[in-house]
VOGU-300906 format. One record per residue (C-alpha): x, y negated, z; residue in one letter; residue number from 1. Coordinates in nm, 3 decimals, decimal comma. Layout:
+---------+---------+---------+---------+-----+
|      c1 |      c2 |      c3 | residuo | num |
+---------+---------+---------+---------+-----+
|       X |       Y |       Z |       a | NUM |
...
+---------+---------+---------+---------+-----+
//
This chain:
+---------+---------+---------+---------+-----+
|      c1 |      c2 |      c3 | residuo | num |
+---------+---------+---------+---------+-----+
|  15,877 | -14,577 |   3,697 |       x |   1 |
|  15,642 | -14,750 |   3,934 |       x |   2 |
|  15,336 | -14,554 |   3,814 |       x |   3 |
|  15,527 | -14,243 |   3,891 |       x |   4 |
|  15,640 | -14,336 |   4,241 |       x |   5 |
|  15,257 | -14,442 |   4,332 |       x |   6 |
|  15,153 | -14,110 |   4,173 |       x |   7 |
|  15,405 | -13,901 |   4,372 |       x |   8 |
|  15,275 | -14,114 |   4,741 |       x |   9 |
|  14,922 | -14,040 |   4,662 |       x |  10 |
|  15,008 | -13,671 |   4,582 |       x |  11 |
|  15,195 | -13,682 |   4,931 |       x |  12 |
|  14,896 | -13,811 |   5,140 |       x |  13 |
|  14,632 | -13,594 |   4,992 |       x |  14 |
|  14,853 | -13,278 |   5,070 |       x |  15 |
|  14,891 | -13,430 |   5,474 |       x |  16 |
|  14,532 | -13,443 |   5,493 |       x |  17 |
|  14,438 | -13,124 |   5,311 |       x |  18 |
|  14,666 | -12,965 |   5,552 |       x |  19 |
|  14,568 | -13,093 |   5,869 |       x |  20 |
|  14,155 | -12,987 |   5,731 |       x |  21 |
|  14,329 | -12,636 |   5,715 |       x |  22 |
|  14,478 | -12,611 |   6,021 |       x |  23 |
|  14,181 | -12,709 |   6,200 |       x |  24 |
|  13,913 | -12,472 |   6,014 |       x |  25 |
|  14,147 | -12,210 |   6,091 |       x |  26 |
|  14,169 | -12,268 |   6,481 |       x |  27 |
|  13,830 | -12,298 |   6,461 |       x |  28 |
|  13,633 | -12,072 |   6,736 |       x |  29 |
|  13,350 | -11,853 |   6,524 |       x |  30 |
|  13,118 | -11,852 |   6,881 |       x |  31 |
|  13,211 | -12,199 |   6,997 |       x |  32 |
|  13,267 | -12,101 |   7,357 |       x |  33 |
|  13,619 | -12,049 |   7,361 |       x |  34 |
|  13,892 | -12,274 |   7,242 |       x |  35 |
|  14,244 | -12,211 |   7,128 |       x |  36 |
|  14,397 | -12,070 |   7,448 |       x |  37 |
|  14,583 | -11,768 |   7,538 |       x |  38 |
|  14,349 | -11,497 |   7,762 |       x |  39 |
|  14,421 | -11,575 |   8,140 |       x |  40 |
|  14,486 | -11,306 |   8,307 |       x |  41 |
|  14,236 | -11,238 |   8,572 |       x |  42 |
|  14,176 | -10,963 |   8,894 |       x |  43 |
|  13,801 | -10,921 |   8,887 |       x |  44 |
|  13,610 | -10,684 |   9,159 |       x |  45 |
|  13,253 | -10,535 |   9,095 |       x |  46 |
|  13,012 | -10,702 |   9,319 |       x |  47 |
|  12,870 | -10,424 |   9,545 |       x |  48 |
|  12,615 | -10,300 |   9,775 |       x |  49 |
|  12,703 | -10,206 |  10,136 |       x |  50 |
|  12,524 | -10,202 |  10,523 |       x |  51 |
|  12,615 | -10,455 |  10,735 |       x |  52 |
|  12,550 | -10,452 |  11,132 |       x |  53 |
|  12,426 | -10,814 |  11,271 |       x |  54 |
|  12,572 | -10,938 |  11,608 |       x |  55 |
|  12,731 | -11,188 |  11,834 |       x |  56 |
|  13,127 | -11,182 |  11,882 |       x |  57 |
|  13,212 | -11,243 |  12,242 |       x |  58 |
|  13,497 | -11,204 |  12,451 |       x |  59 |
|  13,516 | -11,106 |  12,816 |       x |  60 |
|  13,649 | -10,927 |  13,134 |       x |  61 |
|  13,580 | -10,594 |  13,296 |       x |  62 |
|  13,487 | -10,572 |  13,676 |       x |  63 |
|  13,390 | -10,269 |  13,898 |       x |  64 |
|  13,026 | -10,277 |  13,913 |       x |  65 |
|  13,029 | -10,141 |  14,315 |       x |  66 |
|  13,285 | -10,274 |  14,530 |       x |  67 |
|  13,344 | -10,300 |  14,945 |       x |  68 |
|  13,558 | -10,489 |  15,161 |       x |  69 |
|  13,605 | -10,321 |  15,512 |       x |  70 |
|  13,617 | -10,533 |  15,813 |       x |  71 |
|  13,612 | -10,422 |  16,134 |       x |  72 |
|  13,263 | -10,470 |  16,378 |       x |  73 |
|  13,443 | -10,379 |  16,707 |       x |  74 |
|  13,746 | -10,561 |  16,845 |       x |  75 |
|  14,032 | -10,386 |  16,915 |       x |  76 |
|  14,368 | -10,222 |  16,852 |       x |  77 |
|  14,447 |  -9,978 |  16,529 |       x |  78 |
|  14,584 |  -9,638 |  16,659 |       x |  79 |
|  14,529 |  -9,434 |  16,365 |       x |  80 |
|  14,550 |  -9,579 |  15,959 |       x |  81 |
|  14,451 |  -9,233 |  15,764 |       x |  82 |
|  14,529 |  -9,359 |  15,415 |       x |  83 |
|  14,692 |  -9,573 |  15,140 |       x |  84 |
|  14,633 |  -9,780 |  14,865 |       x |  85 |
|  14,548 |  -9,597 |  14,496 |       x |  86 |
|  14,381 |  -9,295 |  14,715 |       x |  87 |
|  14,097 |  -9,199 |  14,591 |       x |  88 |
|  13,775 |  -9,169 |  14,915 |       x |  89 |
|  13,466 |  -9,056 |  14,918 |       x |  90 |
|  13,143 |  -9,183 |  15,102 |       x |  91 |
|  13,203 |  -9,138 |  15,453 |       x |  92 |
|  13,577 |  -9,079 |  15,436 |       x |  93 |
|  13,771 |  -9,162 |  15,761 |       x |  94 |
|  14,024 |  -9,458 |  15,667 |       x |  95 |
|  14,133 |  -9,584 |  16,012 |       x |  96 |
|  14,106 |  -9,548 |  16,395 |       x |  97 |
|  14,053 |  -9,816 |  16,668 |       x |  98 |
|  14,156 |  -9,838 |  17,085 |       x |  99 |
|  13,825 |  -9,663 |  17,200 |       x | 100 |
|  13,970 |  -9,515 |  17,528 |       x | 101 |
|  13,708 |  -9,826 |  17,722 |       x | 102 |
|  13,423 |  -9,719 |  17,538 |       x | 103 |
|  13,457 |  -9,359 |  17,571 |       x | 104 |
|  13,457 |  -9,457 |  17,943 |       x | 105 |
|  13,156 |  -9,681 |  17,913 |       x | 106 |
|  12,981 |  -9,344 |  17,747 |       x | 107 |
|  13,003 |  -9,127 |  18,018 |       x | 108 |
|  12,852 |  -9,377 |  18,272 |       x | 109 |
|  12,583 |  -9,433 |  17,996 |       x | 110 |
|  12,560 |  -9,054 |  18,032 |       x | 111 |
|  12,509 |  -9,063 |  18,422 |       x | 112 |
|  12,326 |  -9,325 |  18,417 |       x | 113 |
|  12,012 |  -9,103 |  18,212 |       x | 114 |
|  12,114 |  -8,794 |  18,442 |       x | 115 |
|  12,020 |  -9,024 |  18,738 |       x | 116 |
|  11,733 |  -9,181 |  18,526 |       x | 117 |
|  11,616 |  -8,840 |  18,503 |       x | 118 |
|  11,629 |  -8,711 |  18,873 |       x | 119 |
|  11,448 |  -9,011 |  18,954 |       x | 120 |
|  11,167 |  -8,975 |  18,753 |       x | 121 |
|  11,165 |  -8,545 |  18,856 |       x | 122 |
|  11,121 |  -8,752 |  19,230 |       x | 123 |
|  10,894 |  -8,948 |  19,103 |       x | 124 |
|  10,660 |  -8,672 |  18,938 |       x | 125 |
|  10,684 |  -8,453 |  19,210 |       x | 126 |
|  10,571 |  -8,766 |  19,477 |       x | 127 |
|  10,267 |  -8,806 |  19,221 |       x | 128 |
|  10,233 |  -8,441 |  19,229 |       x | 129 |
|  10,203 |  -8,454 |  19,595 |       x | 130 |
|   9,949 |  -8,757 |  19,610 |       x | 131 |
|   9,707 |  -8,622 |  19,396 |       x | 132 |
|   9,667 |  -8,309 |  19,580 |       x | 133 |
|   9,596 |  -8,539 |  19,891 |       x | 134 |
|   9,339 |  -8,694 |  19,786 |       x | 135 |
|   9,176 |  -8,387 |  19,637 |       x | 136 |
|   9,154 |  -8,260 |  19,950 |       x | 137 |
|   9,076 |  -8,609 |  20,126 |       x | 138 |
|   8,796 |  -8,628 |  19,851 |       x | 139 |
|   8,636 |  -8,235 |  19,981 |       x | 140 |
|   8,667 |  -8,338 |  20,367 |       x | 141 |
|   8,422 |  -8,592 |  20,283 |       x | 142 |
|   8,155 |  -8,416 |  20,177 |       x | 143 |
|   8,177 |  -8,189 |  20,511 |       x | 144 |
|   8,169 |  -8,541 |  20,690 |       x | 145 |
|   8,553 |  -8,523 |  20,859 |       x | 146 |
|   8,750 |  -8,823 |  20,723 |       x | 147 |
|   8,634 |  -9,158 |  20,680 |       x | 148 |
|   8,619 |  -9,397 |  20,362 |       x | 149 |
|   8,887 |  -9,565 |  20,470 |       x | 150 |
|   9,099 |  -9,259 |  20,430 |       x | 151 |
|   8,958 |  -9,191 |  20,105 |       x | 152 |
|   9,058 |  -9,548 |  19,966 |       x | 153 |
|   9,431 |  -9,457 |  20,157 |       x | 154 |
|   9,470 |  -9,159 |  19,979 |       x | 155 |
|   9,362 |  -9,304 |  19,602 |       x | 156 |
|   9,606 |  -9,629 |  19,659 |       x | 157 |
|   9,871 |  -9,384 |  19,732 |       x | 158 |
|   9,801 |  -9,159 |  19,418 |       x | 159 |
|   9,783 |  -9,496 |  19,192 |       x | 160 |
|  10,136 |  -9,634 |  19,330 |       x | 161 |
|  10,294 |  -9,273 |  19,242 |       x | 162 |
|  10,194 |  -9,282 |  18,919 |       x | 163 |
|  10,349 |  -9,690 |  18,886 |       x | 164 |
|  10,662 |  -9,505 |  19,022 |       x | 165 |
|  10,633 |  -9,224 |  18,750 |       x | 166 |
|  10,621 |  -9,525 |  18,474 |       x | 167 |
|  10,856 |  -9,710 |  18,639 |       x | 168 |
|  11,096 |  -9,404 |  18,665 |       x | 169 |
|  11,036 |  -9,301 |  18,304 |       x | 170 |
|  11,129 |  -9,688 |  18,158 |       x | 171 |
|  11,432 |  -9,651 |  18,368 |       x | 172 |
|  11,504 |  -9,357 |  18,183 |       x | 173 |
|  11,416 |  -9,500 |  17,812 |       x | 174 |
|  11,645 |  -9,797 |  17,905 |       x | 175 |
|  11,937 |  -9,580 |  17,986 |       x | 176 |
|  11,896 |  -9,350 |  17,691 |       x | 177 |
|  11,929 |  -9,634 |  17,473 |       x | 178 |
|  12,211 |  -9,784 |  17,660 |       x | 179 |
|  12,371 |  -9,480 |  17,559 |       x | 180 |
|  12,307 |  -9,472 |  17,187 |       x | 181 |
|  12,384 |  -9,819 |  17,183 |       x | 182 |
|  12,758 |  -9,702 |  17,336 |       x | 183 |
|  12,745 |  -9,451 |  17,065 |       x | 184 |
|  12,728 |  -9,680 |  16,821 |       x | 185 |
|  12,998 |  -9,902 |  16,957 |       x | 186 |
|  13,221 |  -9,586 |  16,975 |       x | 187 |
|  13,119 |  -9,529 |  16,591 |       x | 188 |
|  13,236 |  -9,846 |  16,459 |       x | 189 |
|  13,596 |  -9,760 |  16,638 |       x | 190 |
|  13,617 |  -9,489 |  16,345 |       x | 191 |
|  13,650 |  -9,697 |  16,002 |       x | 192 |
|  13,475 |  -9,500 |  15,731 |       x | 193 |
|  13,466 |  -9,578 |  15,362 |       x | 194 |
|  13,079 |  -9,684 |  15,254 |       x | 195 |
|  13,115 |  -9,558 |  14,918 |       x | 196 |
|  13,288 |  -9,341 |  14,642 |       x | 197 |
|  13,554 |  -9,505 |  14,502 |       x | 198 |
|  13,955 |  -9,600 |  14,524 |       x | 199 |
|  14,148 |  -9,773 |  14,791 |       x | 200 |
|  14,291 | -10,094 |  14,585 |       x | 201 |
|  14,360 | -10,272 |  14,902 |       x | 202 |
|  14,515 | -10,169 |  15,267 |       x | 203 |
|  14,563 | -10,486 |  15,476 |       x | 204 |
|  14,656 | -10,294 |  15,829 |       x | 205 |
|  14,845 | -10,094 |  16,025 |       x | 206 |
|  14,876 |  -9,894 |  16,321 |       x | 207 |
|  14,909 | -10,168 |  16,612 |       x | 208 |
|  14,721 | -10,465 |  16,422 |       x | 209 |
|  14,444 | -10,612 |  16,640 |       x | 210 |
|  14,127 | -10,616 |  16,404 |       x | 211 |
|  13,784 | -10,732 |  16,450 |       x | 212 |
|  13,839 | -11,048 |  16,631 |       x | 213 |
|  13,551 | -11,309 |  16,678 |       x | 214 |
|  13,560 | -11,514 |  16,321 |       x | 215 |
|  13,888 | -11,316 |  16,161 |       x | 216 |
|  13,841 | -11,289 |  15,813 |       x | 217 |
|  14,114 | -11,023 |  15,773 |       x | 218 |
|  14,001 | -10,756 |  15,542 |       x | 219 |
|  14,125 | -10,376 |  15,676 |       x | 220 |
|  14,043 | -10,172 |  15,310 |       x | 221 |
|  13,913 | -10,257 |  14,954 |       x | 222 |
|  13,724 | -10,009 |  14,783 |       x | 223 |
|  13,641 |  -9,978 |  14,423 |       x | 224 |
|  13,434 |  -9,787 |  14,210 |       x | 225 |
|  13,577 |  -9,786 |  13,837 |       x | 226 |
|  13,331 |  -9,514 |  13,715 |       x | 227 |
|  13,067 |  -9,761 |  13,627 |       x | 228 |
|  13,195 | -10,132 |  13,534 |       x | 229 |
|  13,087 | -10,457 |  13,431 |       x | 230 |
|  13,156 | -10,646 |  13,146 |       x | 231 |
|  13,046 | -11,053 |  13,167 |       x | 232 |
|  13,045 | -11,264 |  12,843 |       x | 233 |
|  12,937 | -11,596 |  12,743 |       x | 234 |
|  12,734 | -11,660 |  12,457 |       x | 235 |
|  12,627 | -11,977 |  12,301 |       x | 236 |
|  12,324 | -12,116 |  12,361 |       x | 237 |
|  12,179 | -12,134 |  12,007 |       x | 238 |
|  12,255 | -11,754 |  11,994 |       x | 239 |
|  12,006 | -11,683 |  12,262 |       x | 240 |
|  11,693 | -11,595 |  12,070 |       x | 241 |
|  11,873 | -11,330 |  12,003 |       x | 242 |
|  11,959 | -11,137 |  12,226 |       x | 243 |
|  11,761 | -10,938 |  12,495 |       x | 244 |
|  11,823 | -10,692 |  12,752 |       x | 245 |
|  11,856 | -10,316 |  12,650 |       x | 246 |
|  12,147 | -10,434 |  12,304 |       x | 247 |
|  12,429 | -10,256 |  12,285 |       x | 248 |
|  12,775 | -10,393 |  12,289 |       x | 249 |
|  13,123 | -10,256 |  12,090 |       x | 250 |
|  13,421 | -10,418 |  12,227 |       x | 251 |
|  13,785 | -10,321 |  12,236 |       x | 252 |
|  14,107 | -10,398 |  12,444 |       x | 253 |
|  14,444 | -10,489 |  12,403 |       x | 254 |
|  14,560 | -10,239 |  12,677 |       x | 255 |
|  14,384 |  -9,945 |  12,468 |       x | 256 |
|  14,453 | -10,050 |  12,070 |       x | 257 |
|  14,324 |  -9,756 |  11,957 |       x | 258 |
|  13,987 |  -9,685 |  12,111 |       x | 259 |
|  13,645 |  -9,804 |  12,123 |       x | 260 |
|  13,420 |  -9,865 |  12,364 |       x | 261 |
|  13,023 |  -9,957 |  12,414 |       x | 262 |
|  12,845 | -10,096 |  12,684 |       x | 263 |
|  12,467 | -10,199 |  12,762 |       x | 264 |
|  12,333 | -10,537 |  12,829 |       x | 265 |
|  12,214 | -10,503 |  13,151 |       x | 266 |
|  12,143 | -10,908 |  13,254 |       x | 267 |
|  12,068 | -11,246 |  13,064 |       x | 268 |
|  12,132 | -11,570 |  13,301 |       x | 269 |
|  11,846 | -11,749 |  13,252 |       x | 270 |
|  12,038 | -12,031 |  13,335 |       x | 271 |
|  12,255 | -12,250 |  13,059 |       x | 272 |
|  12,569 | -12,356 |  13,156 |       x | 273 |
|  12,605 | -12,700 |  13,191 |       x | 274 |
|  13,030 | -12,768 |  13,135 |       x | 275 |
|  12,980 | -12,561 |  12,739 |       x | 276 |
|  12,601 | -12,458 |  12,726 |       x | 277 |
|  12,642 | -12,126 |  12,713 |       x | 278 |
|  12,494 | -11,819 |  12,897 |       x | 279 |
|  12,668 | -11,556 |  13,091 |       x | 280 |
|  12,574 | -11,159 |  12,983 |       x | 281 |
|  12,643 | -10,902 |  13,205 |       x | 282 |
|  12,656 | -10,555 |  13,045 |       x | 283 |
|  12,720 | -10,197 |  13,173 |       x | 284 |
|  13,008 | -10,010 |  13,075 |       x | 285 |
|  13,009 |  -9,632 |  13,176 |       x | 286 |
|  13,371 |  -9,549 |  13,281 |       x | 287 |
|  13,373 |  -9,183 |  13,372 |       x | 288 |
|  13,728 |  -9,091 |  13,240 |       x | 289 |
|  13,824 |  -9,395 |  13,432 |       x | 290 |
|  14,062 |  -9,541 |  13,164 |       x | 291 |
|  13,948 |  -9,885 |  13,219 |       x | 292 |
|  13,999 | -10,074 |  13,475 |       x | 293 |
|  13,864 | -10,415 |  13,655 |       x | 294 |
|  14,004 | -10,721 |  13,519 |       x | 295 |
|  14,105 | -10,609 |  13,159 |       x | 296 |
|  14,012 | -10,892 |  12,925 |       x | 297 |
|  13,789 | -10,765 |  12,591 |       x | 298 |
|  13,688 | -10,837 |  12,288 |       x | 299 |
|  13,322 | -10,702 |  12,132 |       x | 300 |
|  13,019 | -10,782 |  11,936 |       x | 301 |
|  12,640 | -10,798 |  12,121 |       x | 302 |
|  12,460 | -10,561 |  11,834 |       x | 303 |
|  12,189 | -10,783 |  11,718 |       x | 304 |
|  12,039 | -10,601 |  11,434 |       x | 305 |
|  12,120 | -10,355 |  11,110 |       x | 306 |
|  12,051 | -10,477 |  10,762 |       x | 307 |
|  12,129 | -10,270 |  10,427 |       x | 308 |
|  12,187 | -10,298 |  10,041 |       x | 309 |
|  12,297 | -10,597 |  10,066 |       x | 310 |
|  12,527 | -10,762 |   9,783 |       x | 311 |
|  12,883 | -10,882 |   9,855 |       x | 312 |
|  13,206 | -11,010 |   9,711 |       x | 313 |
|  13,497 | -11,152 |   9,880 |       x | 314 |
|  13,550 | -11,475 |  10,008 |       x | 315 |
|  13,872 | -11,533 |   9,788 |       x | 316 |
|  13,610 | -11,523 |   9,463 |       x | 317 |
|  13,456 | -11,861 |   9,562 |       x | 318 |
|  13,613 | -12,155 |   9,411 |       x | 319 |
|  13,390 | -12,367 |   9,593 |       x | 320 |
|  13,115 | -12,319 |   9,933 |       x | 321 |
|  12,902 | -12,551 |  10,094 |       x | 322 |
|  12,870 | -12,356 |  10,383 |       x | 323 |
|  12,553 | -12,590 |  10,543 |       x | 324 |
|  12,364 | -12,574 |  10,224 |       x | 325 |
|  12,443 | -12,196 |  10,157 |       x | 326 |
|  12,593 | -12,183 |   9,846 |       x | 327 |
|  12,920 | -12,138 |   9,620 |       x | 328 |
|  13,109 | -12,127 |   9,262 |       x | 329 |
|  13,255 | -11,826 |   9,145 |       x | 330 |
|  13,344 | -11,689 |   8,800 |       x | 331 |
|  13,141 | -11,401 |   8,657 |       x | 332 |
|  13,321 | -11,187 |   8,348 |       x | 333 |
|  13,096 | -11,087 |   7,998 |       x | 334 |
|  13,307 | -10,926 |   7,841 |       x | 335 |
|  13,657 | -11,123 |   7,781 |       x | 336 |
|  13,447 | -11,446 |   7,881 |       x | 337 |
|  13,475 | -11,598 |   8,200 |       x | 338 |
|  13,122 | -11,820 |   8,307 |       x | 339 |
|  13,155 | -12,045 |   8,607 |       x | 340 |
|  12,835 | -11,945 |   8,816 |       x | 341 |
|  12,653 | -12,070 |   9,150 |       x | 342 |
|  12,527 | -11,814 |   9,358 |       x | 343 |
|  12,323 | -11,818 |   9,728 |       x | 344 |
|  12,544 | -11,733 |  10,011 |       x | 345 |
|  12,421 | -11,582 |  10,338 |       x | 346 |
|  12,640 | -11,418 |  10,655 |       x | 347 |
|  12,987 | -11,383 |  10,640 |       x | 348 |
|  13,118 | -11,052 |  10,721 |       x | 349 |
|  13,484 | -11,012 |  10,761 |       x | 350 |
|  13,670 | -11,079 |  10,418 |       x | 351 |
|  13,358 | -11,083 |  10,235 |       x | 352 |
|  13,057 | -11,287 |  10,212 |       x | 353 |
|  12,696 | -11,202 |  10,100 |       x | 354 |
|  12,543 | -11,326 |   9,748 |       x | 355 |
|  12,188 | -11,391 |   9,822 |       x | 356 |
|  12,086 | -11,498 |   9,436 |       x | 357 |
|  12,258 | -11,506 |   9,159 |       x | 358 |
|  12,441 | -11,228 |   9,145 |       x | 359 |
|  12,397 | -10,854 |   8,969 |       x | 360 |
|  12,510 | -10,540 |   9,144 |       x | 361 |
|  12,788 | -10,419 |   8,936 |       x | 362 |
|  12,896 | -10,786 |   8,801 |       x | 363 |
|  13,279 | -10,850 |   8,782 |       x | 364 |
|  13,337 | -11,180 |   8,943 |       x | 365 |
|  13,747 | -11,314 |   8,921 |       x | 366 |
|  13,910 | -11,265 |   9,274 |       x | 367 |
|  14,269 | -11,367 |   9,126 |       x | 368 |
|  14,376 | -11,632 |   8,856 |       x | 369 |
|  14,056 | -11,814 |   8,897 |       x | 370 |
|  14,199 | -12,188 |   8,920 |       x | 371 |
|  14,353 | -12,161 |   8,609 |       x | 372 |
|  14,018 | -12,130 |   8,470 |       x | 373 |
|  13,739 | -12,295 |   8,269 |       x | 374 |
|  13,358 | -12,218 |   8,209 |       x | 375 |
|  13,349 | -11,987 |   7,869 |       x | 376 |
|  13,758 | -11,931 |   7,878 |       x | 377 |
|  13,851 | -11,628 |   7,759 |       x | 378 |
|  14,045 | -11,397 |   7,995 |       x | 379 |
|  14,264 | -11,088 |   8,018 |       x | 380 |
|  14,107 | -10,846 |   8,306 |       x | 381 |
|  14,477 | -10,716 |   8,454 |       x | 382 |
|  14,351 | -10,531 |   8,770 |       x | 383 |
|  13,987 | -10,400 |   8,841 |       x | 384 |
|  13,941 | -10,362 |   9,247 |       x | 385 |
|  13,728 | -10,162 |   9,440 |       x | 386 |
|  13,441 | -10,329 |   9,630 |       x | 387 |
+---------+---------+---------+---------+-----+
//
């Protein structure tokens, strides 16, 4: 009885070990890579090549390139205001009238006074006139012996001293000709005129206002030019060596979602700023529709350079990146394998990142269902993406 109960035990543990042997040679992977897992399910995308277009993101603010502020030269009272703010003026334009009823008056004794100037020096010439035929004459009575040299030297001191009143009459006459242009100026300042194309933004007077006043810093018109603006960024410091005058610049605006615009770099401060160490970029935006206007606040990109074929994948594929040291984990798919892989990052653009090294055109690399993963798992592609 006791033989057969230590028969039937030993029967009992070979059969537990024989069957756990079984088990594991039939779980057994053939290739060794993979173990006894389900497939994960995976989204892969083919790595791709594409054209990428270097630059410097910036923000900024528009500006009219060519602006004026209108003061008044000549003191006075405003009779006469000819327009209104948003008017658009051209060079020359009449925008306002001043008093000039005293200066008007001061003209026409600047005009008598060179009417005068003139008579005198028509005296003058004809005294001259008059002396040198005397001592023409003086000058052939000598030689026949009937005047003396004292009436010779008589009649040439009286021909020099009318030709001193001749100059004197003509400086008289230069002096009151340009008393009289400088009245004509004076009147020409009491007529405000716009120096340049552009828009009234600004109309600080009206009829009645006393303008011009010794030290008054009251400004009559603004006018601006939106056809040609200005747009100033900053850029860091450690961007500088790349840029230059001449680059192109894309930027957009909130008030205009929808469009594009480009602009020129036109100056580079050589100057860093001290505050942030940055430099201020002025670039020139051609505005002729005249949709944008001063003080709109932009974003854009300095265009630095254009590079092509290059490799990407998106950033979502990398499990790990050491961004200083320029490189990253991601998961590359053989076939239903799944082989944790470090590749060379470079510049980041958008969504996606460039792959340097490492990385095949065509490859499928796991953009979804990655950190459930393993080096040599086995996985279930669900989705394929488009690069």
């Amino acid at each position: 009885m006791i033989r057969r109960f230590a028969s039937g035990v030993v029967l009992l543990i070979l059969w537990i070990v024989f069957s756990g042997c079984s088990d594991k040679i039939g779980n057994k992977n053939p290739d060794g890579k993979t173990t006894g897992r389900p497939p994960v399910a995976v989204d892969v995308i083919k790595a791709v090549k594409t054209d990428f277009t270097e630059g410097i993101d910036v923000v900024g603010s528009l500006s009219p390139k060519f602006s004026a502020e209108i003061k008044s030269e000549y003191a006075g009272i405003v009779t006469e205001v000819y327009v209104t703010e948003w008017v658009k003026v051209k060079k020359g334009t009449s925008l306002a009238k001043i008093d000039a009823r005293e200066m008007e008056i001061l003209l026409q004794k600047a005009g008598a006074a060179i009417e005068m100037a003139k008579a005198n020096l028509l005296q003058a010439e004809v005294s001259g006139n008059r002396a040198n035929r005397e001592y023409d004459r003086l000058l052939k009575l000598k030689e026949v012996g009937l005047v003396t040299q004292q009436n010779i030297d008589d009649g040439l001191t009286e021909k020099e001293a009318a030709a001193a009143r001749i100059a004197a009459a003509r400086a008289q006459l230069k002096v009151a000709e340009e008393d009289l242009q400088h009245t004509q100026t004076r009147l020409s300042k009491t007529l405000i005129r716009s120096p340049i194309d552009g828009v009234v933004s600004f109309r600080g007077v009206n009829v009645g206002d006393l303008v011009g006043e010794m030290g008054s810093p009251k400004i009559m018109f603004r006018i601006i030019d939106t056809r040609t603006l200005d747009l100033t960024v900053t850029v860091p410091s450690t961007e500088m060596s790349r840029l230059h005058v001449g680059q192109s610049l894309t930027f957009s605006t909130d008030a205009l979602p929808e469009q594009k615009f480009t602009a020129k770099v036109m100056f580079i401060n050589p100057v860093v700023n001290d505050s942030d160490r940055s430099i201020k970029v002025t670039a020139e935006v051609e505005n002729v529709s005249e949709q944008l206007k001063g003080g709109l606040y932009v974003k854009g990109r300095i265009i630095t350079g254009k590079r092509t074929d290059i490799i990407r994948v998106p950033r979502v594929a990398l499990l790990s990146w050491d961004v200083p040291g320029k490189k990253g984990d991601l998961f590359v798919v053989n076939g239903e394998i799944a082989n944790r892989r470090t590749v060379q990052t470079g510049i980041v653009m958008g969504d996606f990142i460039e792959v340097i090294s490492g990385l095949t055109l065509g490859e499928p690399v796991v953009v979804r269902g990655g950190f459930n993963l393993k080096d040599g798992d086995r996985v279930s592609v669900t989705q394929v993406n488009g690069g």
